[in-house]
Gaussian input, Z-matrix of N, CA and C with variables (Angstrom, degrees):
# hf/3-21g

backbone

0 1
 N
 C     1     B1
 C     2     B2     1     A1
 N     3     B3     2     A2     1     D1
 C     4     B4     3     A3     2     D2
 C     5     B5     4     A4     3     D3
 N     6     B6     5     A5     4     D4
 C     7     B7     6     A6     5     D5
 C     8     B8     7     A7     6     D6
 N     9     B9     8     A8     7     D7
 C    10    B10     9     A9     8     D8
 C    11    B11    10    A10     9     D9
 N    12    B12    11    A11    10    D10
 C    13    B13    12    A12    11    D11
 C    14    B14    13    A13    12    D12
 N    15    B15    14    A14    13    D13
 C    16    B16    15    A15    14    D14
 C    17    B17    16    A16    15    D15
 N    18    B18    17    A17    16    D16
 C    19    B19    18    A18    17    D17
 C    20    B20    19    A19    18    D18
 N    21    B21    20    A20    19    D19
 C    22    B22    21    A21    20    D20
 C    23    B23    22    A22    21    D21
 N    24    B24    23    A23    22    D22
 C    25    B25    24    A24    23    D23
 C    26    B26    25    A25    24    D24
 N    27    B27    26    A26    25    D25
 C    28    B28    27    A27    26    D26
 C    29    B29    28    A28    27    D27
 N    30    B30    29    A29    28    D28
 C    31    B31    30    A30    29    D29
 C    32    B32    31    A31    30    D30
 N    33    B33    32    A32    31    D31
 C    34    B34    33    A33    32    D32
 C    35    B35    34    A34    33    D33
 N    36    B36    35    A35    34    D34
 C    37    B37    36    A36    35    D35
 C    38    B38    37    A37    36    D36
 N    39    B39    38    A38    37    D37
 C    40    B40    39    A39    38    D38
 C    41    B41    40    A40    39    D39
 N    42    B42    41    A41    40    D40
 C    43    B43    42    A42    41    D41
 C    44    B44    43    A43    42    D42
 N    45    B45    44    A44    43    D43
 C    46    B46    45    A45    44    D44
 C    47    B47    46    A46    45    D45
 N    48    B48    47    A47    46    D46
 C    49    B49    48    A48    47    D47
 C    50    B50    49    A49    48    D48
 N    51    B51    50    A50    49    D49
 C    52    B52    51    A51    50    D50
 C    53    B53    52    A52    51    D51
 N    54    B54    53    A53    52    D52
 C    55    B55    54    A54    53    D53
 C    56    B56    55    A55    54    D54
 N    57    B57    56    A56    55    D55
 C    58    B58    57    A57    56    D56
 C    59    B59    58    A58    57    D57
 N    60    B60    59    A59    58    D58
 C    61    B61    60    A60    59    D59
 C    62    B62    61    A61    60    D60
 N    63    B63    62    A62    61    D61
 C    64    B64    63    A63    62    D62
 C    65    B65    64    A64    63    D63
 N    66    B66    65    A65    64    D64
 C    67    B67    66    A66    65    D65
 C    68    B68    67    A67    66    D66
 N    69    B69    68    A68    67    D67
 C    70    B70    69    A69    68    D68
 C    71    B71    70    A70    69    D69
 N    72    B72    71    A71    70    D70
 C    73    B73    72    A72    71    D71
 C    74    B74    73    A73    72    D72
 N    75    B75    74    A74    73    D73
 C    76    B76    75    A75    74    D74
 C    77    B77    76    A76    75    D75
 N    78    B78    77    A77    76    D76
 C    79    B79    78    A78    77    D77
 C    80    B80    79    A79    78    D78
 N    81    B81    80    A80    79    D79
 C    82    B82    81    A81    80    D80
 C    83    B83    82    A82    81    D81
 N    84    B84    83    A83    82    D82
 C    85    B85    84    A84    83    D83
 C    86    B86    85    A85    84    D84
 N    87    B87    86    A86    85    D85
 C    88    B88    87    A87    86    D86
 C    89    B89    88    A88    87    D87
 N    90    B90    89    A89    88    D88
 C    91    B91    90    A90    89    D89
 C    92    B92    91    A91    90    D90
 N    93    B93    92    A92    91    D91
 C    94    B94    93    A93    92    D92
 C    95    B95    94    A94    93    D93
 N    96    B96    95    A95    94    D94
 C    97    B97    96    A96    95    D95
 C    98    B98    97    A97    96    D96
 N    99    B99    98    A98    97    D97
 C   100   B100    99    A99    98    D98
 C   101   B101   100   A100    99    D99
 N   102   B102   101   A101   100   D100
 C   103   B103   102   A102   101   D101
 C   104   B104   103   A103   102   D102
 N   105   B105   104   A104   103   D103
 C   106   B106   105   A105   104   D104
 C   107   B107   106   A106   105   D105
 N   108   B108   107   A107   106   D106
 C   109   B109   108   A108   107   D107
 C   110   B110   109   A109   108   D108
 N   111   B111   110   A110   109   D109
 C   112   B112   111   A111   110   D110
 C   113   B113   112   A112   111   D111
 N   114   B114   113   A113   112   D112
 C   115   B115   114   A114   113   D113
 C   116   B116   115   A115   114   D114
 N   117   B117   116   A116   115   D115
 C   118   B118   117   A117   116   D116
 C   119   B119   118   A118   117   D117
 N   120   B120   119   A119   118   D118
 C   121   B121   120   A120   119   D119
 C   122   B122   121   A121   120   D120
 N   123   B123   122   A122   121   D121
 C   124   B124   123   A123   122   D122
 C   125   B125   124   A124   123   D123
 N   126   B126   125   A125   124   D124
 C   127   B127   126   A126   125   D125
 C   128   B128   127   A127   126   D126
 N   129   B129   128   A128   127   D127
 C   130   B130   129   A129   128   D128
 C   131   B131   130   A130   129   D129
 N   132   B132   131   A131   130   D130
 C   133   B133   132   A132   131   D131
 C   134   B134   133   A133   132   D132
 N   135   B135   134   A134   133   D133
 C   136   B136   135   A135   134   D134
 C   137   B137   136   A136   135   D135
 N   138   B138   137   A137   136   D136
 C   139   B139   138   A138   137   D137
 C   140   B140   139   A139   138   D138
 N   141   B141   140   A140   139   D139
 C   142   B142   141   A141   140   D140
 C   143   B143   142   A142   141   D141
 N   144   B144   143   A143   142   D142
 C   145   B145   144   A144   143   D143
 C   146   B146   145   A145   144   D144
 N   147   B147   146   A146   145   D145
 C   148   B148   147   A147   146   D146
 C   149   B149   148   A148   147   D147
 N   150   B150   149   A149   148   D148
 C   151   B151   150   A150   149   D149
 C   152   B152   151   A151   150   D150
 N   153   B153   152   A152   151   D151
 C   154   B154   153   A153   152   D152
 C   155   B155   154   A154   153   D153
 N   156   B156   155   A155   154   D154
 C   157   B157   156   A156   155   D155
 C   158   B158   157   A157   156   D156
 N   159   B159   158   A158   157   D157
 C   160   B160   159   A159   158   D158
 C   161   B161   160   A160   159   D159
 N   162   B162   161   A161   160   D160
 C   163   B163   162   A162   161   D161
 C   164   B164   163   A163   162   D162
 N   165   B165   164   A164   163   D163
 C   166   B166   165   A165   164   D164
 C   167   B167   166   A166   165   D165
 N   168   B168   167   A167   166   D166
 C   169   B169   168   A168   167   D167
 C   170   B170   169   A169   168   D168
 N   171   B171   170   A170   169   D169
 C   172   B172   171   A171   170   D170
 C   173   B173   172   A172   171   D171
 N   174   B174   173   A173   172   D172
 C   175   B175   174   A174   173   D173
 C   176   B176   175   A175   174   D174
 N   177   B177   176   A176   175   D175
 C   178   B178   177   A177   176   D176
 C   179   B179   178   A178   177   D177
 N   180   B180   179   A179   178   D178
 C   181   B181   180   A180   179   D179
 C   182   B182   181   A181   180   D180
 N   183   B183   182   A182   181   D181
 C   184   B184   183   A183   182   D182
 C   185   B185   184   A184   183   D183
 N   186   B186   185   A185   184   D184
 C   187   B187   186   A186   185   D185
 C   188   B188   187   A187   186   D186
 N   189   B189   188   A188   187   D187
 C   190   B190   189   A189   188   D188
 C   191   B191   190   A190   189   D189
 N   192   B192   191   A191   190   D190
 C   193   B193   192   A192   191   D191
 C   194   B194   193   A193   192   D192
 N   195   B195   194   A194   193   D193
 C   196   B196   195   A195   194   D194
 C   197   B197   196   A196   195   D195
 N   198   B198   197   A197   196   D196
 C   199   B199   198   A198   197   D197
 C   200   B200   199   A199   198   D198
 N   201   B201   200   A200   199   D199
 C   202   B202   201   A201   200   D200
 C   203   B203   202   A202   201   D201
 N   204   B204   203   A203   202   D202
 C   205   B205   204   A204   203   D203
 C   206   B206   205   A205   204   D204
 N   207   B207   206   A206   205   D205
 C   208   B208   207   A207   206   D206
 C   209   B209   208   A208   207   D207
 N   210   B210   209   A209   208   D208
 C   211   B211   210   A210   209   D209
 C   212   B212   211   A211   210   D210
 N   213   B213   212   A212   211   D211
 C   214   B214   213   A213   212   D212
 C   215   B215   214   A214   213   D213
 N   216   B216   215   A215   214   D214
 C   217   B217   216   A216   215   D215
 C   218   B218   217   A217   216   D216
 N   219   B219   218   A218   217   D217
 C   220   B220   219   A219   218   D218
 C   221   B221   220   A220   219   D219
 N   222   B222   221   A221   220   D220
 C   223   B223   222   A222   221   D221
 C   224   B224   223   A223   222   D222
 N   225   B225   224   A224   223   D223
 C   226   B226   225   A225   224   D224
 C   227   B227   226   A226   225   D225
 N   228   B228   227   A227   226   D226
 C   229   B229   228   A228   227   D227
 C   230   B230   229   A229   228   D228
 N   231   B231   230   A230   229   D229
 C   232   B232   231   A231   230   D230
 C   233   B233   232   A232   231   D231
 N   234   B234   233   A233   232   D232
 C   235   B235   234   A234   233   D233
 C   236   B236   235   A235   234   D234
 N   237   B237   236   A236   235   D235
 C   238   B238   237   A237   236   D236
 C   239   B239   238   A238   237   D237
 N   240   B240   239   A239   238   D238
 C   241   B241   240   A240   239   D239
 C   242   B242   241   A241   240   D240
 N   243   B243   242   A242   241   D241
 C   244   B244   243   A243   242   D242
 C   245   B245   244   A244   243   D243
 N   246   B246   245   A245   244   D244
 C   247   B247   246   A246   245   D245
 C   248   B248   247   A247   246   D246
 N   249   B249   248   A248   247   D247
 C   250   B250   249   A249   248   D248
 C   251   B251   250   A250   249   D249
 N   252   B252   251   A251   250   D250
 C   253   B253   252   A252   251   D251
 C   254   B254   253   A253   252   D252
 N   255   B255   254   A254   253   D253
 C   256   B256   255   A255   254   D254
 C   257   B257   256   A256   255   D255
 N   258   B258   257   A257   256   D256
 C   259   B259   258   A258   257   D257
 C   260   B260   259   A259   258   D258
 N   261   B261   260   A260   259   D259
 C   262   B262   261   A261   260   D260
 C   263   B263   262   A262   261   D261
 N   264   B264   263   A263   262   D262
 C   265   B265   264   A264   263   D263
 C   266   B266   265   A265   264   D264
 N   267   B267   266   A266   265   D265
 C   268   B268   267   A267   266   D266
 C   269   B269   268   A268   267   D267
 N   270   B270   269   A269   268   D268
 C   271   B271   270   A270   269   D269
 C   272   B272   271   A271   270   D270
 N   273   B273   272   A272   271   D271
 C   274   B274   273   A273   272   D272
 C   275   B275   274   A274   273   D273
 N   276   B276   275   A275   274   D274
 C   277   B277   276   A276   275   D275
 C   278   B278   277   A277   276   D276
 N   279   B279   278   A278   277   D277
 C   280   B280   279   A279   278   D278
 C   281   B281   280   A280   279   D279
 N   282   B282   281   A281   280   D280
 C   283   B283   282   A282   281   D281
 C   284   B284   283   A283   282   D282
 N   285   B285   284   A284   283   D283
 C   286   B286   285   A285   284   D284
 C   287   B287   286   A286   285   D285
 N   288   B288   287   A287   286   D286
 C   289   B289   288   A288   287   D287
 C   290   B290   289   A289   288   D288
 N   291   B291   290   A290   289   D289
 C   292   B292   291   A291   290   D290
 C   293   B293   292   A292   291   D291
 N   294   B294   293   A293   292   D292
 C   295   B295   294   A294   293   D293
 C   296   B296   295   A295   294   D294

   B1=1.4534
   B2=1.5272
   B3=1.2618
   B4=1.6762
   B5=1.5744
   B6=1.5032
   B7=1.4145
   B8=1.4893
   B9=1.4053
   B10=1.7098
   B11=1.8289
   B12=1.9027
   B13=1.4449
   B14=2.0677
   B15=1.4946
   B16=1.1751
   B17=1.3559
   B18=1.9210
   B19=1.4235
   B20=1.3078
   B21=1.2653
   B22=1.4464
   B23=1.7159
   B24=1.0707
   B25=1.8833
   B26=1.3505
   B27=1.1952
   B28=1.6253
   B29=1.5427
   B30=1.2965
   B31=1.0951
   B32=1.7769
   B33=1.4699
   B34=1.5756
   B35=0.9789
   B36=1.6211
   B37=1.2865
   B38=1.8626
   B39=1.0299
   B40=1.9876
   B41=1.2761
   B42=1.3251
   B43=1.2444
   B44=1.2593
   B45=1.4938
   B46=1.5047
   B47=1.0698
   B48=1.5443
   B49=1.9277
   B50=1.4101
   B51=1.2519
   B52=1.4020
   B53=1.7345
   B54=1.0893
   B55=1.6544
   B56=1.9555
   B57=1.5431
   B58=1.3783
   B59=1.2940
   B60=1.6935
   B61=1.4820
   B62=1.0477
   B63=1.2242
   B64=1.6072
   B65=1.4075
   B66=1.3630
   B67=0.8204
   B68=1.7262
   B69=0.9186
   B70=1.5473
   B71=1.0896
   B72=1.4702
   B73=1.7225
   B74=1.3307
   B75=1.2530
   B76=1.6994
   B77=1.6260
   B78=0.6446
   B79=1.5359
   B80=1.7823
   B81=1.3749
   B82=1.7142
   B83=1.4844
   B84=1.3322
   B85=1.4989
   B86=1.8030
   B87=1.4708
   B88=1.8651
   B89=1.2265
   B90=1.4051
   B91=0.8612
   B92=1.8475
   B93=1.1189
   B94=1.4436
   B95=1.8323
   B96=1.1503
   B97=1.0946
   B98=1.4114
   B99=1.1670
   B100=2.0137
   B101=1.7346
   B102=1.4651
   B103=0.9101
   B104=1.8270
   B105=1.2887
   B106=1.8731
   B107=1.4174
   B108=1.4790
   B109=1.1468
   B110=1.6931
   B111=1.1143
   B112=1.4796
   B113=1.1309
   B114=1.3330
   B115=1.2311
   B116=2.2150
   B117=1.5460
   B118=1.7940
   B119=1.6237
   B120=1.5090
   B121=1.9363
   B122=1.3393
   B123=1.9943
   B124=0.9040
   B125=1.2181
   B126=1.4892
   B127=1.6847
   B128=1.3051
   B129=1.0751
   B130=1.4589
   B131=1.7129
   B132=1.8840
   B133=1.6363
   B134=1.3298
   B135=1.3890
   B136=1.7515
   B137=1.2828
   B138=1.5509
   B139=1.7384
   B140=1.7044
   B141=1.6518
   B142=1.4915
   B143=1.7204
   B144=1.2018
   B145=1.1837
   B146=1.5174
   B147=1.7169
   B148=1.3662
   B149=1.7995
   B150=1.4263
   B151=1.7893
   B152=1.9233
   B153=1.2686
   B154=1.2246
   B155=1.6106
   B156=1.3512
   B157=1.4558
   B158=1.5246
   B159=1.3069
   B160=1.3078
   B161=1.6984
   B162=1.6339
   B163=1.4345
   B164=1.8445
   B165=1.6185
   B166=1.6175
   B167=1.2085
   B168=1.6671
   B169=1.1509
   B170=1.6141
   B171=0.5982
   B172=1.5378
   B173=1.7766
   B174=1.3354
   B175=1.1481
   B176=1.6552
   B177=0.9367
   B178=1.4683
   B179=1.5172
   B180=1.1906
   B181=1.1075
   B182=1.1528
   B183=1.4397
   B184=1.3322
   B185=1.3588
   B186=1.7497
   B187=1.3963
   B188=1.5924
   B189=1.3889
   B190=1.6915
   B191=1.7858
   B192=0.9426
   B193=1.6064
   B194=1.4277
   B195=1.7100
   B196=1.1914
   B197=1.4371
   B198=1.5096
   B199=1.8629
   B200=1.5120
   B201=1.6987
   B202=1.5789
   B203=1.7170
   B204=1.1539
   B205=1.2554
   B206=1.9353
   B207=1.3944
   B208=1.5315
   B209=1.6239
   B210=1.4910
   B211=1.3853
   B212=1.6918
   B213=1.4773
   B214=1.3491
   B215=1.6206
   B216=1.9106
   B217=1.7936
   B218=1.5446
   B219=1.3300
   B220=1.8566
   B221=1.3909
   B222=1.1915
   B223=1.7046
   B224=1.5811
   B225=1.3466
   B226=1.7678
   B227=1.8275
   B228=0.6142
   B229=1.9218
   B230=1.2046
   B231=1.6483
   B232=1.3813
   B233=1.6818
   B234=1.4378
   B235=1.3405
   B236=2.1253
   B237=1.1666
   B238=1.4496
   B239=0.8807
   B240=1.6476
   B241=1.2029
   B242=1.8866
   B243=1.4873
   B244=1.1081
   B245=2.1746
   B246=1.4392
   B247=1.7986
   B248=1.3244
   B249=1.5495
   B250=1.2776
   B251=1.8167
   B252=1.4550
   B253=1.9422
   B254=1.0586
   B255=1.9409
   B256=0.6562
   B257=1.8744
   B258=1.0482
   B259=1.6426
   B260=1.7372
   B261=0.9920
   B262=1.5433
   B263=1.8319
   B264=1.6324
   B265=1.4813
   B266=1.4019
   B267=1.2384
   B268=1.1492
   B269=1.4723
   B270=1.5369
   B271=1.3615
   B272=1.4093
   B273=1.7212
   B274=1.3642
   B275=1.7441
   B276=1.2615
   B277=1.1170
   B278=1.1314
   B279=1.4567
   B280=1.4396
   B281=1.8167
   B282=1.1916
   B283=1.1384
   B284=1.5234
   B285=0.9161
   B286=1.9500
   B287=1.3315
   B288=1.7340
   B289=1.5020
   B290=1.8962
   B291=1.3902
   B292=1.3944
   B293=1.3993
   B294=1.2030
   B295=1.5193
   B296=1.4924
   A1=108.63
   A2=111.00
   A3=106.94
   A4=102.09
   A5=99.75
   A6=114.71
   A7=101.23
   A8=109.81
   A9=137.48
   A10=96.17
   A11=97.94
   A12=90.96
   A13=105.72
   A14=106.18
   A15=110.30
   A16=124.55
   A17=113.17
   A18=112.03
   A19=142.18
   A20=87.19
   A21=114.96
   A22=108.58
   A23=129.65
   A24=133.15
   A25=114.18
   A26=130.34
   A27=146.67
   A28=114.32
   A29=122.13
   A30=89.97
   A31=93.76
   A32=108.81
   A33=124.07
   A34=113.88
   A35=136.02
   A36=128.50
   A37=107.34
   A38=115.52
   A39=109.32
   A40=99.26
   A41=134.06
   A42=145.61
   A43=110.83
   A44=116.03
   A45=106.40
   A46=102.73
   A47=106.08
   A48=118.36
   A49=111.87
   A50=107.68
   A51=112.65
   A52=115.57
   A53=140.05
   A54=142.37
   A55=96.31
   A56=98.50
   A57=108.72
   A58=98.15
   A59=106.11
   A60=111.37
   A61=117.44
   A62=97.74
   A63=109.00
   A64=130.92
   A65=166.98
   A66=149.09
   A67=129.68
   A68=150.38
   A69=144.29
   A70=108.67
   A71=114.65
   A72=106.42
   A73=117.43
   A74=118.09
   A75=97.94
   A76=105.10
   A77=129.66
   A78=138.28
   A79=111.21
   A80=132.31
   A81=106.78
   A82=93.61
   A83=101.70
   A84=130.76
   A85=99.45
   A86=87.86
   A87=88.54
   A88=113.94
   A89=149.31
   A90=132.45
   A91=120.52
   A92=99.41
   A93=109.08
   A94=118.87
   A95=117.32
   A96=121.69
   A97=133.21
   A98=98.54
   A99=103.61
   A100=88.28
   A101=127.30
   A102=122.77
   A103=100.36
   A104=93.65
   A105=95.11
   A106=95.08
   A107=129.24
   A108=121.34
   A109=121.38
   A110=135.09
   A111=133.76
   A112=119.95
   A113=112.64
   A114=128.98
   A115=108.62
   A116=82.54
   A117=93.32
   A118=118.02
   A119=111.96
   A120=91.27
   A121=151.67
   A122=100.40
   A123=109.11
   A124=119.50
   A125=119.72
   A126=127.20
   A127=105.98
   A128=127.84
   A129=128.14
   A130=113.84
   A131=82.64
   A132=107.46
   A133=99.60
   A134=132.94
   A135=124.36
   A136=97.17
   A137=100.21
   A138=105.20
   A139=93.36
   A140=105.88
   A141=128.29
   A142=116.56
   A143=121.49
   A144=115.23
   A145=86.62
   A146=111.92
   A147=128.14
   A148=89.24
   A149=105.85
   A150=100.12
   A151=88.45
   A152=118.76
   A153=100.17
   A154=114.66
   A155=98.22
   A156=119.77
   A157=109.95
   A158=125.23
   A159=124.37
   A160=98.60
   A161=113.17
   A162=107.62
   A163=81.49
   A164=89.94
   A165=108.16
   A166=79.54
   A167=93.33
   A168=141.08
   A169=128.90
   A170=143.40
   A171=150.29
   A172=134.11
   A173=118.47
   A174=105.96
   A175=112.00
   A176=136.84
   A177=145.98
   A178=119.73
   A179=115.96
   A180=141.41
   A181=130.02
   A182=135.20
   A183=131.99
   A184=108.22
   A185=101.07
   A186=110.69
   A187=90.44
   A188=109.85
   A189=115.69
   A190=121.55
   A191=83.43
   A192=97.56
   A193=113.54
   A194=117.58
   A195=129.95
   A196=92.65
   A197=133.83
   A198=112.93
   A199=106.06
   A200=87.14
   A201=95.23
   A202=116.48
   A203=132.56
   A204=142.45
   A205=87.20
   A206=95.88
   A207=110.68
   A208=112.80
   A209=124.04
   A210=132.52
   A211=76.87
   A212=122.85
   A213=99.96
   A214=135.04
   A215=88.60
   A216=96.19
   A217=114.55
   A218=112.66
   A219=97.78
   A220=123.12
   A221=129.00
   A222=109.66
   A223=119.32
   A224=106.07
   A225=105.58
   A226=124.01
   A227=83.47
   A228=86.11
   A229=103.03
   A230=126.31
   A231=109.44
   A232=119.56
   A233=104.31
   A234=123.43
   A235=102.70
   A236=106.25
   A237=123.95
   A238=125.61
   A239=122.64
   A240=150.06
   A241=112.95
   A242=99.82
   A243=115.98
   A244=104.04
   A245=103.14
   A246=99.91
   A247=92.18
   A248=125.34
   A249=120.96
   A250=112.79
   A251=102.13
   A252=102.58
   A253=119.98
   A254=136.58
   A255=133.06
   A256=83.16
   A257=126.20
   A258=101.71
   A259=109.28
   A260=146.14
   A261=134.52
   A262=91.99
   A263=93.98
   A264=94.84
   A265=131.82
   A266=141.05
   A267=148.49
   A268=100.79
   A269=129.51
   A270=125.63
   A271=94.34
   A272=124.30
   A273=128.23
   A274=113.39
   A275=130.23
   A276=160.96
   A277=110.31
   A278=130.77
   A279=140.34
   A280=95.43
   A281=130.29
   A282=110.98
   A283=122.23
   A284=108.02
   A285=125.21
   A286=108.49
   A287=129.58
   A288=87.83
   A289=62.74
   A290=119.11
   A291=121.28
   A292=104.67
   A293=106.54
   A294=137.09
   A295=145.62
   D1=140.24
   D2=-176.94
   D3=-98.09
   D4=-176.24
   D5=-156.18
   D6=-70.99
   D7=-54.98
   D8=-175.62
   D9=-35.12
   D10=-59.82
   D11=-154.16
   D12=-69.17
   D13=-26.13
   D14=175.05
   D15=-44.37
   D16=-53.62
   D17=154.99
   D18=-37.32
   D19=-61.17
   D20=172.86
   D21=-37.54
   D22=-46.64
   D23=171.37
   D24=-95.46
   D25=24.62
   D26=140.34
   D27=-59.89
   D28=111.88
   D29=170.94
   D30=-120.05
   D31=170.10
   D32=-172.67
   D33=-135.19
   D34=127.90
   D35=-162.76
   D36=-114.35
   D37=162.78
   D38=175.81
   D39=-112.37
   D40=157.06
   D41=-170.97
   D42=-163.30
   D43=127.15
   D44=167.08
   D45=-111.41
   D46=-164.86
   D47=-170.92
   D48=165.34
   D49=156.26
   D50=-174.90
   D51=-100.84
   D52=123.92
   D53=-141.88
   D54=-148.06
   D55=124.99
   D56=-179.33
   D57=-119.35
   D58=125.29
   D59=162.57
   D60=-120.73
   D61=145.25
   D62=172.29
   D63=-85.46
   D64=-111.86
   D65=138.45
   D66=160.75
   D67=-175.66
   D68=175.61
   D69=-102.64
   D70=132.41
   D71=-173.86
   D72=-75.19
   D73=9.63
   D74=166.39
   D75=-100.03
   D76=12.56
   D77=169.07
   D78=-77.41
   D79=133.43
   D80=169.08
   D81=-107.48
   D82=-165.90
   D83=-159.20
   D84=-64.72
   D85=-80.99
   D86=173.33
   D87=-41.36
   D88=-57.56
   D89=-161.81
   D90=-73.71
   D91=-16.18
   D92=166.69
   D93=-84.08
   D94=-13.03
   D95=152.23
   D96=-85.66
   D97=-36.49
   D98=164.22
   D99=-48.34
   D100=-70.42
   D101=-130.45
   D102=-66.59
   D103=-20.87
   D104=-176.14
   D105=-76.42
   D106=-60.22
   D107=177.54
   D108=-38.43
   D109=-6.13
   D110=173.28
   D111=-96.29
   D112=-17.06
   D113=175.70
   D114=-59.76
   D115=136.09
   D116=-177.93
   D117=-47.26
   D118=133.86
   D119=-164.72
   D120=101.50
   D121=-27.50
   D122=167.84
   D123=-117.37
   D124=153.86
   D125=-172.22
   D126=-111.38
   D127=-36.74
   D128=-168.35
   D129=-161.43
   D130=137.18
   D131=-172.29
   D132=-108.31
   D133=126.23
   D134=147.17
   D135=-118.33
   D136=152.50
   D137=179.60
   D138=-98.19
   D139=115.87
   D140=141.48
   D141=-29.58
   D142=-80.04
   D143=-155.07
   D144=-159.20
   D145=158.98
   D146=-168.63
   D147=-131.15
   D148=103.60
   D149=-160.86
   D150=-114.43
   D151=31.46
   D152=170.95
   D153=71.90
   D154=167.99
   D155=175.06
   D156=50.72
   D157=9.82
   D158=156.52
   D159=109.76
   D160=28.18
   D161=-171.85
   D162=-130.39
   D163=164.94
   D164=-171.31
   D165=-173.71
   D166=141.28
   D167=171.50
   D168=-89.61
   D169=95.89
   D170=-159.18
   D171=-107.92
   D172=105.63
   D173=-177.00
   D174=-76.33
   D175=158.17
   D176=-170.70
   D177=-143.65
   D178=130.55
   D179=160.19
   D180=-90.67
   D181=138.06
   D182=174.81
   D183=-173.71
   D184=177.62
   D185=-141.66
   D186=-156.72
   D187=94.87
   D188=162.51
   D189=-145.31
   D190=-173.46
   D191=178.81
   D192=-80.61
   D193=-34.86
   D194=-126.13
   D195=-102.93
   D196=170.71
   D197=168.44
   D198=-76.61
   D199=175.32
   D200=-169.14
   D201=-63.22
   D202=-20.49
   D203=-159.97
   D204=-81.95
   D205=-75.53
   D206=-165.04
   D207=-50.48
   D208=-13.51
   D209=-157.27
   D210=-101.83
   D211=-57.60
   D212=-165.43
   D213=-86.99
   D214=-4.19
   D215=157.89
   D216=-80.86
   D217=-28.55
   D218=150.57
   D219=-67.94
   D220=-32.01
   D221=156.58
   D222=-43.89
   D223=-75.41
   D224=164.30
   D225=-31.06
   D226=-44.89
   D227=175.29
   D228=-67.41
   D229=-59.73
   D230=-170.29
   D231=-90.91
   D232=3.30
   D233=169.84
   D234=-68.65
   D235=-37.50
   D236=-176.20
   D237=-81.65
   D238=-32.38
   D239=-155.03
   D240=-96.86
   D241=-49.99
   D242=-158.89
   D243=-99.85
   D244=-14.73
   D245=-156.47
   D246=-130.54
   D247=91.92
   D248=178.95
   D249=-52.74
   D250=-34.54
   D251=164.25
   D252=-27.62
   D253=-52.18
   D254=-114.27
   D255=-113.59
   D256=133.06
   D257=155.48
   D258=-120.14
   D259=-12.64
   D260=-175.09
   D261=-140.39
   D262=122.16
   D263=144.35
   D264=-124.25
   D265=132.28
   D266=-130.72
   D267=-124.44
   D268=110.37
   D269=-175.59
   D270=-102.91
   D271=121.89
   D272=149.38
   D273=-68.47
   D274=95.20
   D275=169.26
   D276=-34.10
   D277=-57.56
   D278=-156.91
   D279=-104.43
   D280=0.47
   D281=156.75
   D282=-119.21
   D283=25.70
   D284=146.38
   D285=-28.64
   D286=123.78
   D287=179.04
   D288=-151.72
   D289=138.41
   D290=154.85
   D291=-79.60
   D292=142.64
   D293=145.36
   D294=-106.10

């Protein structure tokens, strides 16, 4: 089987969602979103809302194989895993929405 046709029966789904982080206050807003934005999967960060106390709200974009729930509790894990900044991420659940 060649490489082409292997791709070719991949399929990849987009998903957005709304994602609350929390964070250390010497950290700011943008820079806590770059940092989600680097994360594996995702294409696009807009900041939702600036709610104080070192939390932001985040719309998210992404791009996996996996369903929408399970793709964005692997964001959270490696959101946790990887950015000592970061300490709580908060997945809004019910606004999962494929596209």
């Amino acid at each position: 089987m060649k490489l082409m046709q292997l791709l070719s029966e991949v399929e990849f789904h987009t998903y957005t969602g709304m994602v609350q982080v929390i964070y250390d206050d010497q950290e700011g807003s943008s820079k806590i979103a770059e940092l989600i934005r680097a994360l594996p999967g995702v294409t696009t960060v807009t900041m939702a809302a600036d709610e104080g106390d070192n939390r932001e709200t985040l719309k998210v974009k992404l791009i996996t194989q996996k369903s929408g729930l399970e793709a964005f509790q692997a964001l959270k894990q490696n959101a946790l895993t990887k950015y000592k900044e970061i300490r709580v991420v908060n997945i809004g659940e019910k606004t999962i929405e494929k596209k």
